[in-house]
C-alpha positions as CSV (number, residue, x, y, z in Angstrom):
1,X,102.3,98.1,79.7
2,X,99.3,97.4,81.2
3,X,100.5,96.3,84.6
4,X,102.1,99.9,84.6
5,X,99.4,101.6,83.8
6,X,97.0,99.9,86.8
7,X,100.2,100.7,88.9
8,X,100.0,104.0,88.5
9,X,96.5,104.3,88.6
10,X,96.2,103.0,91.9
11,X,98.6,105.4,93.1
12,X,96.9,107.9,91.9
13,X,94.1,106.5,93.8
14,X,95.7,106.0,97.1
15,X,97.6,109.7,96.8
16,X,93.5,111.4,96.5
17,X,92.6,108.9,100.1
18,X,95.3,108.8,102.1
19,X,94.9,107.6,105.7
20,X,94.6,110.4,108.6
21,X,98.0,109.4,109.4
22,X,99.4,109.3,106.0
23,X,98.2,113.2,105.7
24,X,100.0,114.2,108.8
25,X,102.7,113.0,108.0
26,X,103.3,114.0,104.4
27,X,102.5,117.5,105.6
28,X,106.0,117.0,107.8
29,X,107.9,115.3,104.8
30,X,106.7,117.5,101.7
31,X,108.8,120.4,100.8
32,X,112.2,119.0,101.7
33,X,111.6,119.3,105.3
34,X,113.5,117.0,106.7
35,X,117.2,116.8,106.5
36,X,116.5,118.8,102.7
37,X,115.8,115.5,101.4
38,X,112.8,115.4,98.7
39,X,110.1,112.6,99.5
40,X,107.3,111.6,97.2
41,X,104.2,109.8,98.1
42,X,102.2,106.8,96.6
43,X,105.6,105.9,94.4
44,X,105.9,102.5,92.4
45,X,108.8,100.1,93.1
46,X,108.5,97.4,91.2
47,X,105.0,96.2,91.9
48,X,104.8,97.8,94.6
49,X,103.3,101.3,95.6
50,X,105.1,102.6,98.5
51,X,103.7,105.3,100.9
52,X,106.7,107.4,100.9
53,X,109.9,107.2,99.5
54,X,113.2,109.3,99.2
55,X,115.1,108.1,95.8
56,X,118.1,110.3,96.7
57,X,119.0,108.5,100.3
58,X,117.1,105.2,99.1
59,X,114.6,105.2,101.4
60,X,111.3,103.8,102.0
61,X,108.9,105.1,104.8
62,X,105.5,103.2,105.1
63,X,102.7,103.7,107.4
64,X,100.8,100.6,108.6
65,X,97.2,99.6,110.3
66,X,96.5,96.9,112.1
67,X,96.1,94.9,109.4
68,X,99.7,94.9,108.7
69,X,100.9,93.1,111.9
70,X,103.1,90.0,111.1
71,X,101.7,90.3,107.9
72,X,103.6,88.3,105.4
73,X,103.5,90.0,102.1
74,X,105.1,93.2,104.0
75,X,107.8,90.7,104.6
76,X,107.8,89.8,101.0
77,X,107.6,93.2,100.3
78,X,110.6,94.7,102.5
79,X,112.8,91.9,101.1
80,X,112.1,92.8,97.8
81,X,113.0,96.4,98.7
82,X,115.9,95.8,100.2
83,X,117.1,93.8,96.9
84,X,116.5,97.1,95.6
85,X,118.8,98.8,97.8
86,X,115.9,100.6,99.7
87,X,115.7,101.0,104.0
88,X,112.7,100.5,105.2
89,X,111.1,102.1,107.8
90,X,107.5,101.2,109.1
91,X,105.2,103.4,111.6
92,X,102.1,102.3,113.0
93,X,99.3,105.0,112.5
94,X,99.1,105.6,116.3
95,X,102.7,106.2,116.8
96,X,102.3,109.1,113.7
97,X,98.8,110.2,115.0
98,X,100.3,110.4,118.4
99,X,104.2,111.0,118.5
100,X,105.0,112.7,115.2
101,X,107.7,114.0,116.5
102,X,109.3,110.6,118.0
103,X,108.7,109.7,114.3
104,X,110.0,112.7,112.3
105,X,113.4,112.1,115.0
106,X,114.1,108.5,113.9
107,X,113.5,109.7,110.4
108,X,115.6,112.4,110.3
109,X,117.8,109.8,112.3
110,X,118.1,107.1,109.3
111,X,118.1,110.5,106.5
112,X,121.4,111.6,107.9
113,X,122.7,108.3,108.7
114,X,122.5,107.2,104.5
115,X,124.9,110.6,104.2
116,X,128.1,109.3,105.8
């Protein structure tokens, strides 16, 4: 109980300082903007707090830093998600910051592919 209790502080947490990057591109996804498929932000999988993820087509959208690169817990991670039944997309910041629109295609891409 605990553990889910720290979990969901720390979302709470990361929801109140999200990245520049994070912002702009919940302000694209909120609302049902995108293929009318509802995303939420900051959501627990397991142990894991997900930037942003769409329950209904199982999908998981995260938004990385450099600190990310070959990084081997989000491999850890993205094979656990998958288990899960999750896609998972990653961004780098720059490519949201700069190409929101390259980004909000190849979402829109994967939404509608998960319909067929």
């Amino acid at each position: 109980m605990r553990g889910h209790i720290r979990i969901a502080n720390r979302s709470r947490e990361l929801r109140a300082n999200s990245t520049d990057a994070e912002t702009k591109l919940w302000n694209r996804l909120r609302n049902r903007q995108i293929a009318g498929c509802k995303f939420i932000r900051q959501e627990p999988i397991g142990r894991y707090i997900c930037d942003f993820v769409c329950r209904e087509k199982m999908i998981v959208i995260e938004v990385d830093g450099g600190q990310h690169l070959e990084s081997q817990r989000d491999a850890m991670r993205d094979r656990y998600l998958r288990e899960q039944g999750y896609c998972v997309l990653r961004f780098w910041n720059n490519d949201v910051l700069s190409n929101i629109e390259g980004v909000l295609s190849l979402i829109d891409e994967e939404l509608r592919k998960t319909s067929d």
